[in-house]
LODREN-715238 format. One record per residue: residue number from 1; x, y, z of N, C-alpha, C in turn. Coordinates in Angstrom, 1 decimal, decimal comma. Example, Ala and Ser with C-alpha at 12.3 -4.5 7.8 and 13.67 -1.06 7.14 Angstrom:
2
@fike 1 n.east 13,2 n.north -5,7 n.up 7,8 ca.east 12,3 ca.north -4,5 ca.up 7,8 c.east 13,2 c.north -3,3 c.up 7,8
@fike 2 n.east 12,8 n.north -2,2 n.up 7,1 ca.east 13,7 ca.north -1,1 ca.up 7,1 c.east 12,9 c.north 0,0 c.up 7,9
***
This chain:
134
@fike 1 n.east -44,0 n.north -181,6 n.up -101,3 ca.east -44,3 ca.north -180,3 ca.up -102,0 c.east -45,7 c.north -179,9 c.up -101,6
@fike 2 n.east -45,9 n.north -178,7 n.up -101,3 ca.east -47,7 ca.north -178,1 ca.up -101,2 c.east -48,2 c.north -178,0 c.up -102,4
@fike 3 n.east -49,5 n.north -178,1 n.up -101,9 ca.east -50,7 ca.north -178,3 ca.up -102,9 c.east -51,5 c.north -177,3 c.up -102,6
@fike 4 n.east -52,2 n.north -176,4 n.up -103,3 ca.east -53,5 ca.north -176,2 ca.up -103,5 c.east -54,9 c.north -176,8 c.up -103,6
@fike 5 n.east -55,9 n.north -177,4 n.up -103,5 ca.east -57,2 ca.north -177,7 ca.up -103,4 c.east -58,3 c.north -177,4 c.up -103,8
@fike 6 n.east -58,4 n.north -176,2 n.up -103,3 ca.east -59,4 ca.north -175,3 ca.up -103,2 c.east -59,0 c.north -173,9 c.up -102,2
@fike 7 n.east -59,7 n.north -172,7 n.up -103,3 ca.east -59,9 ca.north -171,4 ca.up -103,0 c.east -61,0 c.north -171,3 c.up -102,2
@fike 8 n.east -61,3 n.north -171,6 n.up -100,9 ca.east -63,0 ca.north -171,2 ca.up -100,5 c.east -63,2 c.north -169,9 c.up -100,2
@fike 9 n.east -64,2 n.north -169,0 n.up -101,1 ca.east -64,4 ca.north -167,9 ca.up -101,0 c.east -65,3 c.north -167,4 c.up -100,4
@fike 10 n.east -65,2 n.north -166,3 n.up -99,3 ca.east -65,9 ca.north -165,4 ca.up -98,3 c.east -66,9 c.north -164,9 c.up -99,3
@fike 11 n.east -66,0 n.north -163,8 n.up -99,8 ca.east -66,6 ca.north -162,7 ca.up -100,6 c.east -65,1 c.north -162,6 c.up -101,6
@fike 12 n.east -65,2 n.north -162,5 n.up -103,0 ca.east -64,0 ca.north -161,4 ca.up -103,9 c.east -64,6 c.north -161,0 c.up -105,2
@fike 13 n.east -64,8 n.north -159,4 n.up -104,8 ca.east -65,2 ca.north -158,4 ca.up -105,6 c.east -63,9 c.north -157,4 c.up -106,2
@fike 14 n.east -64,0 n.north -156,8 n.up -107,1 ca.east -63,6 ca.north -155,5 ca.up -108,2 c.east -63,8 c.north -154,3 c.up -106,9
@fike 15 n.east -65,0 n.north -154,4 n.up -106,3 ca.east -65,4 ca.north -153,1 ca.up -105,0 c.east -64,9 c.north -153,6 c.up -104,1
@fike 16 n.east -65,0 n.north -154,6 n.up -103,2 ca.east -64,4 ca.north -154,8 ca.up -101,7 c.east -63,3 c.north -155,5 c.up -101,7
@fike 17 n.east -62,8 n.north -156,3 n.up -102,2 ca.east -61,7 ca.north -157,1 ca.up -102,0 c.east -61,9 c.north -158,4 c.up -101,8
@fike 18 n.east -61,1 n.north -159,1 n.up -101,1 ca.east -61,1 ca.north -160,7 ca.up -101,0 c.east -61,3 c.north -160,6 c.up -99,7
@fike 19 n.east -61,8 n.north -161,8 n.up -99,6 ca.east -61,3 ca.north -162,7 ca.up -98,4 c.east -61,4 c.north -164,1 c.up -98,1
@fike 20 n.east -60,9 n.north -165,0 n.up -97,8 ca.east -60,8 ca.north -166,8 ca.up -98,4 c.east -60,0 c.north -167,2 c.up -97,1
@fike 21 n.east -60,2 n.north -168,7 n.up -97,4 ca.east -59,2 ca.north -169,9 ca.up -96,8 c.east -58,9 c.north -170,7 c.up -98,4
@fike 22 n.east -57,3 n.north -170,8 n.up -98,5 ca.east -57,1 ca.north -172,1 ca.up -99,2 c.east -57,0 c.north -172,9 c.up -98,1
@fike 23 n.east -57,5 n.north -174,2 n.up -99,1 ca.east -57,3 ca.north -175,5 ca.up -99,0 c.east -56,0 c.north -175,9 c.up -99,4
@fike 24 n.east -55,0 n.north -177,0 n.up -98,8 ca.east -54,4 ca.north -177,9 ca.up -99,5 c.east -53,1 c.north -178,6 c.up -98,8
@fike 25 n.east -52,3 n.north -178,4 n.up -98,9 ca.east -51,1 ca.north -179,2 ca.up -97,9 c.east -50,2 c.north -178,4 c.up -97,8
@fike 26 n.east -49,1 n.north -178,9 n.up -97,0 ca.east -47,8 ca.north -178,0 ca.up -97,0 c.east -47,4 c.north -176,8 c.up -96,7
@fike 27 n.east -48,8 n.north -175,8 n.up -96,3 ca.east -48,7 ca.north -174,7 ca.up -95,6 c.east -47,7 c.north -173,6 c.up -95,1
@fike 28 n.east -47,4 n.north -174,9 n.up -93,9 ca.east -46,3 ca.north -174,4 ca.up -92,4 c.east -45,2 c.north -173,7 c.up -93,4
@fike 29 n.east -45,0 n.north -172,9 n.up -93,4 ca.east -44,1 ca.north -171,9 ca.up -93,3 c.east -43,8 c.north -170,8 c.up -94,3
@fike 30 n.east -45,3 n.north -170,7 n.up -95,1 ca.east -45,8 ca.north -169,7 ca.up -96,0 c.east -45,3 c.north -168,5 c.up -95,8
@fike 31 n.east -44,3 n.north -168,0 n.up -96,7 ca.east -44,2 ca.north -166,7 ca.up -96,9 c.east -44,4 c.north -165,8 c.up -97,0
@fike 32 n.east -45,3 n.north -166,0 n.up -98,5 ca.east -46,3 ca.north -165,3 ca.up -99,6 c.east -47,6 c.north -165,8 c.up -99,9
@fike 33 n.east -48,5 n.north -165,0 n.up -99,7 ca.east -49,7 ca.north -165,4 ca.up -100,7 c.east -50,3 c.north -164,2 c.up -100,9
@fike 34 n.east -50,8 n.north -164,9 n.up -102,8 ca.east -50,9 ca.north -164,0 ca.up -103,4 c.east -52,2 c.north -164,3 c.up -104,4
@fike 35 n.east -52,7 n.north -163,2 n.up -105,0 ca.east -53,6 ca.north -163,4 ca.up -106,4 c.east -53,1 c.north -163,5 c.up -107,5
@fike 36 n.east -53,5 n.north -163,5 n.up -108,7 ca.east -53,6 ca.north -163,0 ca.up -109,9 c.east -55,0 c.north -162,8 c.up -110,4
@fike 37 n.east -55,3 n.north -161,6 n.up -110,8 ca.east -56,7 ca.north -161,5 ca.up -111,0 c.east -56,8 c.north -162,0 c.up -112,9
@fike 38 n.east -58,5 n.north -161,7 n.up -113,3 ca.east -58,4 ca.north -161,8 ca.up -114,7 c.east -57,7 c.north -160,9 c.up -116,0
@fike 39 n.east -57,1 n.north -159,8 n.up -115,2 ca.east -56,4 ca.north -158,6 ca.up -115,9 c.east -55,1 c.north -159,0 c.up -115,9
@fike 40 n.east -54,3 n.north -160,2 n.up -115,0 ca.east -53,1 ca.north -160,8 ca.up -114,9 c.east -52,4 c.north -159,6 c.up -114,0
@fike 41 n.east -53,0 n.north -159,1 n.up -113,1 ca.east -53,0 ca.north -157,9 ca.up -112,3 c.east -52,6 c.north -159,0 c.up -111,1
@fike 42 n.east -50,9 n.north -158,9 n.up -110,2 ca.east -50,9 ca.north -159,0 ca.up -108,9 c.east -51,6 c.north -158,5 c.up -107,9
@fike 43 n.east -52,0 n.north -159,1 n.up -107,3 ca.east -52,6 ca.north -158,3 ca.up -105,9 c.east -52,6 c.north -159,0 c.up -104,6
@fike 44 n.east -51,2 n.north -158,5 n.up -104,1 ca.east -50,6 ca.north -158,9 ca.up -102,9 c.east -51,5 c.north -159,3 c.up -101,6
@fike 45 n.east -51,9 n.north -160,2 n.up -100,9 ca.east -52,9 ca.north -160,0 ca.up -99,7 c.east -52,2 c.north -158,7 c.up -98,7
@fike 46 n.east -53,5 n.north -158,9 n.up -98,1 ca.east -52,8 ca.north -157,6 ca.up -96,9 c.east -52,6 c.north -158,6 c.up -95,9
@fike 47 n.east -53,2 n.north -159,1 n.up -95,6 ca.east -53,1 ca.north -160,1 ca.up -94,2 c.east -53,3 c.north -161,8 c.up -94,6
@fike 48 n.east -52,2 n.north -162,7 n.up -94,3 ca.east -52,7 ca.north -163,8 ca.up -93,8 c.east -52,3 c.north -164,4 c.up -92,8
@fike 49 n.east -53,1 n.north -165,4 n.up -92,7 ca.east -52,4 ca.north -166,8 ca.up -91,1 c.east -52,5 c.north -168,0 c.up -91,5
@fike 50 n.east -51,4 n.north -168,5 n.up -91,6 ca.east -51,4 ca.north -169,7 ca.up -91,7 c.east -51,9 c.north -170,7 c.up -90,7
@fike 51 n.east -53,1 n.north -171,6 n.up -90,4 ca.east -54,0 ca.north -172,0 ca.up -89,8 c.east -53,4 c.north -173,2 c.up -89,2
@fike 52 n.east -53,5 n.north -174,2 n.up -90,0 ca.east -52,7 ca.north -175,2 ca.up -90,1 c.east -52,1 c.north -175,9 c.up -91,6
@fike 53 n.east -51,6 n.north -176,6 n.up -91,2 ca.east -50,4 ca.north -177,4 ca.up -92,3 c.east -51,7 c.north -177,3 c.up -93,8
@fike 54 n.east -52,3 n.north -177,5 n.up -93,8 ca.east -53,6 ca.north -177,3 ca.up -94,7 c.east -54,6 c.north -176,1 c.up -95,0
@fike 55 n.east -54,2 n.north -175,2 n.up -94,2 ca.east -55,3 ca.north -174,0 ca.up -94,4 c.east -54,7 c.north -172,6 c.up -94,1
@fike 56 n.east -54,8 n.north -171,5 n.up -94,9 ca.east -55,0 ca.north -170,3 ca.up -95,0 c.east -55,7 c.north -169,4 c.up -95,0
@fike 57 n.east -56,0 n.north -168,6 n.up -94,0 ca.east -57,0 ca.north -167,9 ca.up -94,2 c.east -56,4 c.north -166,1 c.up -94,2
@fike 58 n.east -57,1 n.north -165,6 n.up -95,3 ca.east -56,1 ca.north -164,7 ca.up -96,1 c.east -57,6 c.north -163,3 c.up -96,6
@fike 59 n.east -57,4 n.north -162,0 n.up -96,5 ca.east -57,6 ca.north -160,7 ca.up -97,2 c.east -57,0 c.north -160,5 c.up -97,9
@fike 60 n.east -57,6 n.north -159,4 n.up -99,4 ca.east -56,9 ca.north -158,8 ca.up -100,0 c.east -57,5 c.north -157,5 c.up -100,6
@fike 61 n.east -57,4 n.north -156,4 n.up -101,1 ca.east -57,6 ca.north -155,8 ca.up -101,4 c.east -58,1 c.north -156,0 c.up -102,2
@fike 62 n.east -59,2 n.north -155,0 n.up -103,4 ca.east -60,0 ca.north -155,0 ca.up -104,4 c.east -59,1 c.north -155,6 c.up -105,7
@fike 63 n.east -60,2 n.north -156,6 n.up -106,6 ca.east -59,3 ca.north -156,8 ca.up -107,7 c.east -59,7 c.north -156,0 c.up -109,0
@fike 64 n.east -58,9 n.north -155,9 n.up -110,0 ca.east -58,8 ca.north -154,9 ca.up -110,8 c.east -59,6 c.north -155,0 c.up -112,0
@fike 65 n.east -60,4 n.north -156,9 n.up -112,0 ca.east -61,2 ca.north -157,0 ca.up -113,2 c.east -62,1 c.north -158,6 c.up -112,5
@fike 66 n.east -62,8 n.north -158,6 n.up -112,8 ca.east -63,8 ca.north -159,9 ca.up -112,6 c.east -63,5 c.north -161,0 c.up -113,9
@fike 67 n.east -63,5 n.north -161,5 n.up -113,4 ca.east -63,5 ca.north -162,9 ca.up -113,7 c.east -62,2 c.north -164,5 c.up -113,3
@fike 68 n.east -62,3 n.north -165,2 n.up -113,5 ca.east -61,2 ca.north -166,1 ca.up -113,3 c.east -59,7 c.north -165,3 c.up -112,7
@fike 69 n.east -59,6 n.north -165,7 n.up -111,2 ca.east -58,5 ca.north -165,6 ca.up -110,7 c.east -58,1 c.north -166,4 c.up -109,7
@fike 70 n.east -56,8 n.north -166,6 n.up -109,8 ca.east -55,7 ca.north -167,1 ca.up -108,7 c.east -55,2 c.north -167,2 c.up -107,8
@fike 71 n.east -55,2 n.north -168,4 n.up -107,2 ca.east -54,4 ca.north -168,0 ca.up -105,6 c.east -53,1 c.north -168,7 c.up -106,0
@fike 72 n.east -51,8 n.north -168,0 n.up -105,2 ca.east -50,5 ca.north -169,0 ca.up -105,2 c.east -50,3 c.north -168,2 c.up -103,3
@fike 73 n.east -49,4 n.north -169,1 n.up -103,4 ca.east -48,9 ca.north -169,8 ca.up -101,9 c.east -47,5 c.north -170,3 c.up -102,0
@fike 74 n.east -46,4 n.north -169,2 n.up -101,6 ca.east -45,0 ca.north -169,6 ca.up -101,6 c.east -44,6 c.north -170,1 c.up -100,4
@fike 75 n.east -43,4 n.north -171,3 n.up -100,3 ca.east -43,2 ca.north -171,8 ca.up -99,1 c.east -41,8 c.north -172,0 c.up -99,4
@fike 76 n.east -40,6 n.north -171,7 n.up -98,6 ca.east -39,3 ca.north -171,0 ca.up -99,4 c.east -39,3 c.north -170,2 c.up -100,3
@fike 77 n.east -38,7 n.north -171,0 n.up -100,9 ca.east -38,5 ca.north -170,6 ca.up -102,6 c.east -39,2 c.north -171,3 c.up -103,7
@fike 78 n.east -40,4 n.north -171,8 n.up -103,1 ca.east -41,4 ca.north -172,7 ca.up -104,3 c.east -42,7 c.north -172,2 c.up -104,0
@fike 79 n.east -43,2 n.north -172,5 n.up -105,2 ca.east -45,4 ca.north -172,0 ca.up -105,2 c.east -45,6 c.north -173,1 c.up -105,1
@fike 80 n.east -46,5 n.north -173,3 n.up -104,3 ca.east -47,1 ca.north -174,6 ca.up -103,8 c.east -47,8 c.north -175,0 c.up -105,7
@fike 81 n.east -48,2 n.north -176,4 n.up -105,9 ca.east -48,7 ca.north -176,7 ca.up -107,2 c.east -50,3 c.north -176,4 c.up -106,8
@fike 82 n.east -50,9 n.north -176,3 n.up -107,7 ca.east -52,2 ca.north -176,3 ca.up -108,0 c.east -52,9 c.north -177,6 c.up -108,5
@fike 83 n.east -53,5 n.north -178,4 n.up -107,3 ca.east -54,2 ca.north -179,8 ca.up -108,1 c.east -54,8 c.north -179,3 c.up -109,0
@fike 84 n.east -55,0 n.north -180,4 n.up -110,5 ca.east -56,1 ca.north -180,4 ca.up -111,1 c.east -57,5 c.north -181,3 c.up -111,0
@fike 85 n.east -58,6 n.north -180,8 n.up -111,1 ca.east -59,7 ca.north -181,3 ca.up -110,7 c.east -60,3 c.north -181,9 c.up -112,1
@fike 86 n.east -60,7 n.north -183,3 n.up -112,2 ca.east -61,1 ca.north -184,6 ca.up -112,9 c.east -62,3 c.north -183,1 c.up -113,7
@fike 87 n.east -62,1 n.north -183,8 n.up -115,1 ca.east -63,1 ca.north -182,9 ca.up -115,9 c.east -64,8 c.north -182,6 c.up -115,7
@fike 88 n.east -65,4 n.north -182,0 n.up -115,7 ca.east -66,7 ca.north -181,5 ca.up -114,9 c.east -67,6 c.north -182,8 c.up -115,8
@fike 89 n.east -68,8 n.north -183,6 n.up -115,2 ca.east -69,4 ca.north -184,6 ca.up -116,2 c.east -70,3 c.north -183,8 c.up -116,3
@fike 90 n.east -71,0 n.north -184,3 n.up -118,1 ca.east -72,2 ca.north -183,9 ca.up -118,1 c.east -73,2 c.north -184,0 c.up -117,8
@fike 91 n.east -73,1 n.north -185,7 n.up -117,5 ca.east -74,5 ca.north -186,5 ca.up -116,6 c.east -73,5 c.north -186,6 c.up -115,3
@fike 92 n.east -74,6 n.north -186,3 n.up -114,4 ca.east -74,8 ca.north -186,7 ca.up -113,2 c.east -74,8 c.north -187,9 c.up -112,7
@fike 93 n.east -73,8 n.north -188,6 n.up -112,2 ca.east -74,0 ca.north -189,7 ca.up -111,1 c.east -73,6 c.north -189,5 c.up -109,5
@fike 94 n.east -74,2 n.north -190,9 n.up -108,7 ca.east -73,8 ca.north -190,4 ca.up -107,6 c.east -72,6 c.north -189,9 c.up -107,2
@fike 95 n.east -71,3 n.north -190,4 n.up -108,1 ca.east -70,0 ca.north -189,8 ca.up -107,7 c.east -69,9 c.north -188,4 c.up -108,2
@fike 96 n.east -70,6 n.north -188,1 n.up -109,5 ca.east -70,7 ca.north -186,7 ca.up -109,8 c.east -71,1 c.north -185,1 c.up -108,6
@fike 97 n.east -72,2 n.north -185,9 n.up -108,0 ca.east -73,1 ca.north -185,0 ca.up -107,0 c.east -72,0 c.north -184,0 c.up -106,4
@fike 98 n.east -72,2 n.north -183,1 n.up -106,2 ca.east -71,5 ca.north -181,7 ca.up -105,5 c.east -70,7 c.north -182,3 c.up -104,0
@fike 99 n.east -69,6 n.north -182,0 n.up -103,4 ca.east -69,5 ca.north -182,5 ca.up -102,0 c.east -70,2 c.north -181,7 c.up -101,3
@fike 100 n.east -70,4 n.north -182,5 n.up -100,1 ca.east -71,4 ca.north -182,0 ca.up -99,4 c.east -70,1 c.north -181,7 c.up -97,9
@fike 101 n.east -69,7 n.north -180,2 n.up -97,9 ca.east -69,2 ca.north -179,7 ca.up -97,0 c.east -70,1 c.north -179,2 c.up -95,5
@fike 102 n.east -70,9 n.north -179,7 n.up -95,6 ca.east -72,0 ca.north -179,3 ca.up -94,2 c.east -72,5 c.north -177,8 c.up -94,4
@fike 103 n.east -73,7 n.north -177,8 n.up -93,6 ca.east -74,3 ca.north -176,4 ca.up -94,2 c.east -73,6 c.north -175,4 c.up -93,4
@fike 104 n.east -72,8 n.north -175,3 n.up -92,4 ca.east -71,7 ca.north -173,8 ca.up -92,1 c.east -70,9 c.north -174,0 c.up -93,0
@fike 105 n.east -70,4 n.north -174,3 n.up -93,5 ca.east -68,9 ca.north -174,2 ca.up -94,3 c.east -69,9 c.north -173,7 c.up -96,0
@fike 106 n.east -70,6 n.north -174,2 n.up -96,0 ca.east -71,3 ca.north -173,6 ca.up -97,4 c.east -72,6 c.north -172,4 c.up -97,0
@fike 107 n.east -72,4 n.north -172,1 n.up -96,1 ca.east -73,0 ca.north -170,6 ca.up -95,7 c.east -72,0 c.north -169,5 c.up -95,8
@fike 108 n.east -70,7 n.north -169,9 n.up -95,3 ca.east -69,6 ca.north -169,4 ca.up -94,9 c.east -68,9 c.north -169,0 c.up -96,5
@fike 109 n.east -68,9 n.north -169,8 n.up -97,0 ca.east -67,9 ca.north -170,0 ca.up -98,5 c.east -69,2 c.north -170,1 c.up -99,6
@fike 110 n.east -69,5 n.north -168,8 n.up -100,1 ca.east -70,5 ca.north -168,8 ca.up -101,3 c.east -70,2 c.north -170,2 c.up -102,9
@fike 111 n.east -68,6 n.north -170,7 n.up -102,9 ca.east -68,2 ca.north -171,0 ca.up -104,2 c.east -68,0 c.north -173,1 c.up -104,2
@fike 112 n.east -68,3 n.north -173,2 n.up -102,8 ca.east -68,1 ca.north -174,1 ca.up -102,6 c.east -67,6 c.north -175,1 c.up -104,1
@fike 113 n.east -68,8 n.north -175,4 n.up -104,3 ca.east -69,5 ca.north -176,5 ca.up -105,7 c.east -69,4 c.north -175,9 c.up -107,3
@fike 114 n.east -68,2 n.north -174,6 n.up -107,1 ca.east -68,5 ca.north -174,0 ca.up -108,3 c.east -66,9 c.north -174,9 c.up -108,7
@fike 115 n.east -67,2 n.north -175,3 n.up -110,3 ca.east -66,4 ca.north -176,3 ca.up -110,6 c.east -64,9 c.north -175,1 c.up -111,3
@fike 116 n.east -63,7 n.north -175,6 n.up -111,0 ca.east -62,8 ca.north -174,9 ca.up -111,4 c.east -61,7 c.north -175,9 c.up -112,0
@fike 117 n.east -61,0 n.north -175,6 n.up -112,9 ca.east -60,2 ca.north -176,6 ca.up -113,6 c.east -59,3 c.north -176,8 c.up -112,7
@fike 118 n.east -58,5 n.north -175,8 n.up -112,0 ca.east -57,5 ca.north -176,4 ca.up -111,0 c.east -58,0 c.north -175,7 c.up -109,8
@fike 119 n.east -57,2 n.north -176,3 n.up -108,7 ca.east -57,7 ca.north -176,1 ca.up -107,1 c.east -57,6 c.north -174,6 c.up -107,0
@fike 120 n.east -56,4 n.north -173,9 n.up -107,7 ca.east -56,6 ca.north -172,6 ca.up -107,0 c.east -57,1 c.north -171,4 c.up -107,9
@fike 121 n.east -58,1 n.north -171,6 n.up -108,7 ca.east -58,9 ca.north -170,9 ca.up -109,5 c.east -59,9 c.north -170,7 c.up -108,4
@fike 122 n.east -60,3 n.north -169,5 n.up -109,1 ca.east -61,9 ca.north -168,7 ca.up -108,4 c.east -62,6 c.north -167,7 c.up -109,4
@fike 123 n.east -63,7 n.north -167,4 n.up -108,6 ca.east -64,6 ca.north -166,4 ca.up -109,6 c.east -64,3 c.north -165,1 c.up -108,6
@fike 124 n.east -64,3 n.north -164,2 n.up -109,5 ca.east -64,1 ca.north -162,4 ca.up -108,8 c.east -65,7 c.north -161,9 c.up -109,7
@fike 125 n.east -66,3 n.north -161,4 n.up -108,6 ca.east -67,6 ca.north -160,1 ca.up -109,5 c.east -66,9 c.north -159,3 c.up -109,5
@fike 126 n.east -67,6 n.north -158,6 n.up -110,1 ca.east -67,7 ca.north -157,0 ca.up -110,6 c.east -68,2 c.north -156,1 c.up -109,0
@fike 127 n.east -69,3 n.north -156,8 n.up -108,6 ca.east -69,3 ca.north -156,0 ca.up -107,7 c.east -69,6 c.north -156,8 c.up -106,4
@fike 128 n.east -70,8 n.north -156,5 n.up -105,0 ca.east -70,6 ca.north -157,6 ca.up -103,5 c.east -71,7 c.north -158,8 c.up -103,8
@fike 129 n.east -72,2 n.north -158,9 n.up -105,0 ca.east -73,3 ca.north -160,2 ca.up -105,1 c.east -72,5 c.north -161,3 c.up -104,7
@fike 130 n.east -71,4 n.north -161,6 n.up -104,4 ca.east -70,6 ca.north -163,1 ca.up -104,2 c.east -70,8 c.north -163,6 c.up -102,5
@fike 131 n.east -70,5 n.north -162,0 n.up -102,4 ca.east -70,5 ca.north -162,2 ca.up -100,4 c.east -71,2 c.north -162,9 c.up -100,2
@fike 132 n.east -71,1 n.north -164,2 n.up -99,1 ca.east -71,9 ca.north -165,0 ca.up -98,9 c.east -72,4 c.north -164,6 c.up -97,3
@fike 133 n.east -72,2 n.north -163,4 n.up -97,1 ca.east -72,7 ca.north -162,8 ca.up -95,9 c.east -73,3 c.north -162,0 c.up -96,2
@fike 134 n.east -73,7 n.north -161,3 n.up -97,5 ca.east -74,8 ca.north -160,3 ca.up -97,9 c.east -74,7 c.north -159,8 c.up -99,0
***
C-alpha cells in the first residue's frame, strides 16, 4: 500500500498556487493527485510527474483559504495512507533535533522541520511569504 511522508513545499499560497514533491512509497502508477485546502476546498493539481516509486513532484493552482491543507495520491482505486508522525516533544533531545536534509533541499523546500501530525499535512499563506525562492 502507498504512503505519504512528507509534503515538501516550494511555495503554497491563497495568490500563487502550489508547488511541492511528496514524499513516501508506492508512487508508480499515480493517477491522481490532489489537495484539500483549509476551506475543505478540492483543488485538483494542474501538472504532476511521478519521479520515482517515492516522489512527486506536482503544481497547483491557488488555494482558496490559508491554513492546514492536504495532499492525497491515488494509485488505482486507493489514496495512498498518510503516516502519522510520533507526537512533537517539548524538551529537546538529540533524537528530538529537526532532520537535517542538507542545505539544498532546505533552501529548496521552505517547511522542511515544520512539525505536522500526519505526513501529508502542510501550511498554505495567505499570501508569497512561504516561497522559499523569494
Amino acid at each position: 500500500m502507498a504512503t505519504i511522508t512528507k509534503v515538501a513545499v516550494v511555495k503554497a499560497t491563497c495568490r500563487e498556487g502550489g508547488e511541492f514533491e511528496i514524499w513516501g512509497s508506492g508512487f508508480s502508477g499515480a493517477s491522481e493527485v490532489y489537495f484539500v485546502d483549509a476551506a475543505s476546498t478540492k483543488i485538483p493539481v494542474t501538472s504532476f510527474t511521478v519521479v520515482d516509486d517515492g516522489t512527486i513532484s506536482c503544481a497547483c493552482s491557488k488555494f482558496t483559504q490559508a491554513g492546514l491543507a492536504r495532499a492525497y495520491v491515488v494509485i488505482g482505486d486507493e489514496e495512498a495512507s498518510p503516516v502519522k508522525n510520533p507526537p512533537q516533544s517539548t524538551s529537546r533531545s538529540a533524537e528530538d533535533q529537526p532532520v537535517d536534509y542538507g542545505r539544498s533541499a532546505t533552501l529548496r523546500f521552505g517547511n522542511l522541520n515544520e512539525y505536522t501530525e500526519y505526513g501529508n499535512e502542510f501550511s498554505v499563506r495567505s499570501n508569497s511569504a512561504q516561497s522559499s525562492r523569494g
